[in-house]
C-alpha positions as CSV (number, residue, x, y, z in Angstrom):
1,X,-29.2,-70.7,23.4
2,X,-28.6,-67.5,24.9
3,X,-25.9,-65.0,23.6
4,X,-22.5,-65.3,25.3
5,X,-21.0,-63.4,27.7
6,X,-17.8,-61.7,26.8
7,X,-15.8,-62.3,29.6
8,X,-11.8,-63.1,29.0
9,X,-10.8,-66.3,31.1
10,X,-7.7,-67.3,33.2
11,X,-7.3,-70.5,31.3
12,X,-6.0,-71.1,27.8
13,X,-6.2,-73.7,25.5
14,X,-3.4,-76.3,25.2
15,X,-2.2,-77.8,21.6
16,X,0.3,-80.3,22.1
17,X,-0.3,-84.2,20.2
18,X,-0.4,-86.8,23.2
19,X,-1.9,-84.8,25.3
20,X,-4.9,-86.3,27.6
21,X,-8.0,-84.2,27.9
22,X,-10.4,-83.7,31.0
23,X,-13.5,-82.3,29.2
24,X,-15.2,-81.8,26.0
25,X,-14.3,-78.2,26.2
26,X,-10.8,-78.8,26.3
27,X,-11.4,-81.4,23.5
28,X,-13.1,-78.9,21.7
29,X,-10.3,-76.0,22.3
30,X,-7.7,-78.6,20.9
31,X,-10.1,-79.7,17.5
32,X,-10.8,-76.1,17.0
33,X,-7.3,-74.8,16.9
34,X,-6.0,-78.1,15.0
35,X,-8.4,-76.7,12.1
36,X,-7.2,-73.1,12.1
37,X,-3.7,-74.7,11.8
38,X,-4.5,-76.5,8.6
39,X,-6.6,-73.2,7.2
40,X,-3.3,-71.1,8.2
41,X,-0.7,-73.4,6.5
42,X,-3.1,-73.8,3.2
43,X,-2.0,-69.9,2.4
44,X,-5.8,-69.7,0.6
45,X,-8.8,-68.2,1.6
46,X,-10.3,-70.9,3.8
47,X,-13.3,-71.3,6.3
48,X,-13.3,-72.3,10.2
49,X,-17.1,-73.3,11.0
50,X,-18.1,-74.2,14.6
51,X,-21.5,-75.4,14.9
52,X,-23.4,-76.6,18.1
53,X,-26.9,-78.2,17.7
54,X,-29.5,-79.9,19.6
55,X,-33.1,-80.5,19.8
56,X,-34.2,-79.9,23.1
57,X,-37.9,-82.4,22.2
58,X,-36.1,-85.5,20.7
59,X,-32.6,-85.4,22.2
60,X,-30.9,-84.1,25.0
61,X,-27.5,-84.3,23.5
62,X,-25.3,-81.7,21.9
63,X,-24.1,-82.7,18.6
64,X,-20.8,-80.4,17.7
65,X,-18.6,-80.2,14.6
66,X,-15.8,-78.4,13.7
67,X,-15.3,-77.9,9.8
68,X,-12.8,-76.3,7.8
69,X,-11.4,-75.8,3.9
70,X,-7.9,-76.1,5.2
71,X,-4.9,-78.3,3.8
72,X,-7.0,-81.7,5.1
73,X,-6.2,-83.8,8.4
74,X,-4.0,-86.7,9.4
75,X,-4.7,-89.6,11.1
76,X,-1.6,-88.6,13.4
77,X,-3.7,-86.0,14.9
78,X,-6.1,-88.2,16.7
79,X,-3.7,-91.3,17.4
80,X,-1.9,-89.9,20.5
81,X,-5.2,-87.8,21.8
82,X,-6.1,-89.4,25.0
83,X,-8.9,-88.7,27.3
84,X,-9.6,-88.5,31.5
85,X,-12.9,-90.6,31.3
86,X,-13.3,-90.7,35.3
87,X,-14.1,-86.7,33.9
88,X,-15.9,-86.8,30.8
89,X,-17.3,-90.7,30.3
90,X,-20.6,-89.2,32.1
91,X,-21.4,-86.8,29.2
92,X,-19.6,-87.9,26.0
93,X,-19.0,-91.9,24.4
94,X,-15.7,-90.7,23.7
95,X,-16.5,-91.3,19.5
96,X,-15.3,-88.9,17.1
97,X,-16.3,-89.0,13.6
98,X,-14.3,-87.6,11.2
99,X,-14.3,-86.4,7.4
100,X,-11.2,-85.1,5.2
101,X,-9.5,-84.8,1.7
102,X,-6.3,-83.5,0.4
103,X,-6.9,-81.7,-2.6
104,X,-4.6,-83.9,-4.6
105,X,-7.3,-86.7,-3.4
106,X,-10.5,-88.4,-5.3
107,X,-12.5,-89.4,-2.3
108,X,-13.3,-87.6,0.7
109,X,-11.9,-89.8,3.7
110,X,-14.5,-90.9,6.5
111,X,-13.2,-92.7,9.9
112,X,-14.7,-93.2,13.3
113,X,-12.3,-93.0,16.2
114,X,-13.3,-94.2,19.6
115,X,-10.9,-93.0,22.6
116,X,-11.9,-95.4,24.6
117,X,-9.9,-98.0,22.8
118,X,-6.0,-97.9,22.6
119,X,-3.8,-98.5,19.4
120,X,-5.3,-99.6,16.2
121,X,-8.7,-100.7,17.4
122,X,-9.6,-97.5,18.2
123,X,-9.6,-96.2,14.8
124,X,-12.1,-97.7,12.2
125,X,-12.1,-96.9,8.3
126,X,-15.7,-95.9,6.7
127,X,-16.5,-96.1,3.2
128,X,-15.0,-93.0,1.2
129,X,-17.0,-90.6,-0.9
130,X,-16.4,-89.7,-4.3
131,X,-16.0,-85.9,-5.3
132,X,-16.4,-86.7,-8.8
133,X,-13.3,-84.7,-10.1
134,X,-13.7,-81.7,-8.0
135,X,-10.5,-80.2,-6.1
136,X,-11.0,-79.2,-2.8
137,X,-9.6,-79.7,0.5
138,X,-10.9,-79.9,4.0
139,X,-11.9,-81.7,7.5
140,X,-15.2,-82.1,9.5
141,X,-15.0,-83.3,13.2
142,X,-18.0,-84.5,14.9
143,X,-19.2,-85.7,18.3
144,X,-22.3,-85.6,20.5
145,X,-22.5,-84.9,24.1
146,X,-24.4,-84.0,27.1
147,X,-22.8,-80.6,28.1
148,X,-24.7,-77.6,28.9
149,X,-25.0,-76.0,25.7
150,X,-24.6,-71.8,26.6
151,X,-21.6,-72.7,28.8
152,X,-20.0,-74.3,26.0
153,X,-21.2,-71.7,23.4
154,X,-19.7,-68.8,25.6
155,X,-16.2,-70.5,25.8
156,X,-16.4,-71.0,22.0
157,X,-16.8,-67.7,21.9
158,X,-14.3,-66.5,23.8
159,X,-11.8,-68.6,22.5
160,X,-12.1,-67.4,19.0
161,X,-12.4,-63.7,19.6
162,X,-9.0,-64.1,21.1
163,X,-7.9,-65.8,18.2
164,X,-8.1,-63.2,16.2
165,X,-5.5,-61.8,17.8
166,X,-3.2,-63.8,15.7
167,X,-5.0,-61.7,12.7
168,X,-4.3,-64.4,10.1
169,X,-6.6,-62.5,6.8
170,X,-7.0,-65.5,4.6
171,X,-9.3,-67.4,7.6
172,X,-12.6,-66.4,8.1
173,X,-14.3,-68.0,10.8
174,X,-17.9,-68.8,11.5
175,X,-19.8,-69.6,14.8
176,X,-23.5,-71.3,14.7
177,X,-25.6,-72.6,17.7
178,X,-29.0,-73.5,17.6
179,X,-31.8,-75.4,18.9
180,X,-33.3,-77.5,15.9
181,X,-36.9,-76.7,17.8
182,X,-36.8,-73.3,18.2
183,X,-36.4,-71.5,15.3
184,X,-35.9,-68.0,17.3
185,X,-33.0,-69.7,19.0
186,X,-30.3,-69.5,16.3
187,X,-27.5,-67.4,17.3
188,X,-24.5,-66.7,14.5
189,X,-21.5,-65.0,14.7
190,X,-18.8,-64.4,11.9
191,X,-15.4,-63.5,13.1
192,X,-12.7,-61.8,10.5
193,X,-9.1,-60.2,10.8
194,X,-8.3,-56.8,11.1
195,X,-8.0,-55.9,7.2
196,X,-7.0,-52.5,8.3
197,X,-3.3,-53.1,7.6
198,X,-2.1,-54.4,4.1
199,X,-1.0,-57.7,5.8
200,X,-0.5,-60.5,3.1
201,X,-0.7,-64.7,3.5
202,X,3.1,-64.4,2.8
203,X,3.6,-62.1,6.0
204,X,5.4,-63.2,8.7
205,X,3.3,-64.6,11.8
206,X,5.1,-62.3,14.2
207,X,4.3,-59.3,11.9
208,X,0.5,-60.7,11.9
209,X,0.6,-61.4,15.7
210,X,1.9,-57.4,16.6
211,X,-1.0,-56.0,14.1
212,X,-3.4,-58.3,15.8
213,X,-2.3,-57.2,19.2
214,X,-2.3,-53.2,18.0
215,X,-5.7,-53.7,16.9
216,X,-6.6,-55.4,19.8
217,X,-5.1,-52.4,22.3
218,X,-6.7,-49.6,20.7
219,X,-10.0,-51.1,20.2
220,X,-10.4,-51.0,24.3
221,X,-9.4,-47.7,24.2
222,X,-6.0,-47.5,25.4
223,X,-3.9,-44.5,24.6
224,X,-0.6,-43.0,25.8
225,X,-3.2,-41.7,29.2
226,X,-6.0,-43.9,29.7
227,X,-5.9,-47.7,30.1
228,X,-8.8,-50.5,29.5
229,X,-9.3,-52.6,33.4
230,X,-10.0,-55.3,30.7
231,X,-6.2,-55.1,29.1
232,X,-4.6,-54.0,31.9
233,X,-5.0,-54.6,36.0
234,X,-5.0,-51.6,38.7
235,X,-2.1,-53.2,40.1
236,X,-0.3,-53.6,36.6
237,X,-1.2,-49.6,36.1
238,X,-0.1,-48.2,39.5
239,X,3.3,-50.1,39.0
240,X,3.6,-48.3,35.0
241,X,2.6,-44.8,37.0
């Protein structure tokens, strides 16, 4: 895996249920911000992993989960998800694997989803897994596919750097990509809210969103004079002048 490049994209993620995706990047997107939804609306501390493995000797897939501590996910999430697979069947089966529990719940909660299939066929129950008494709450989303791993990474990336935009402080989240085979190869990234303010869980969003945007602004080094190209066009800037 390389490191990836920070480059801000025209295209943004879409999060709407029923929605049909094209790629596994989209799919990915849409998975991703589903989980920093449940961390948000659990008002606790919680933790948004992304990890991207493979093993470039044994198999040429990319195996990709998306864990969180959150409130724990519904079936309703994946029912209405549909996928373009004249796009995608060439590098993914379309099967999701899925883990989660409620913290009110004894067992964690395993399924296996195949998008292929339509209705209730597509969804299959697994045995559940005891937690012994413990109270926690969380999901795990997993699929394999034959992407190009450092293109993916880098739009990961990008994605939830702008996320922190939204400069929610009880989410921490955590980016890991690495090729089982070479050890050297592991790339982590760890990406937390602006603490600067005294912003609380019980702030409201748009109070979180203007901090995260402030924070965002001045970081590129814009000022009452001087503008950031990266925030800001030439032909945005001439028009302000």
């Amino acid at each position: 895996f390389s490191k990836p490049v920070l480059i801000f994209s025209a295209r943004t993620r879409e999060n709407l249920f029923g929605m049909e995706f094209s790629s596994v990047q989209k799919l990915c997107f849409h998975l991703i911000s589903s989980a920093y939804q449940r961390c948000r609306l659990s008002e606790q501390i919680c933790r948004l992993s992304v990890g991207l493995t493979c093993s470039s000797s044994l198999d040429p897939s990319l195996k990709i989960s998306i864990s969180d501590t959150g409130i724990g996910s519904s079936l309703e999430e994946f029912q209405e998800m549909r996928v373009s697979f004249t796009n995608v069947a060439d590098n993914w089966d379309g099967m999701l694997s899925i883990k989660t529990t409620g913290i009110s719940d004894s067992e964690i909660h395993n399924y296996q989803i195949n998008l292929k299939e339509s209705g209730s066929s597509r969804i299959t129950k697994l045995p559940s897994d005891t937690k012994n008494g413990a109270k926690f709450s969380g999901s795990e989303v997993c699929l394999s596919s034959f992407v190009n791993p450092d293109l993916l990474l880098a739009e990961i990336h990008n994605l939830l750097q702008k996320m922190l935009i939204l400069n929610i402080p009880n989410v921490a989240i955590q980016l890991v990509a690495e090729d089982s085979d070479v050890p050297e190869s592991r790339y982590e990234k760890v990406f937390l809210a602006n603490t600067s303010e005294q912003l609380t869980v019980s702030t409201s969003s748009l109070e979180h969103l203007k901090s995260g945007l402030r924070d965002y602004v001045l970081k590129h080094g814009n000022n009452l004079s001087d503008h950031c190209n990266s925030c800001f066009t030439s032909w945005y800037i001439r028009n302000l002048t």
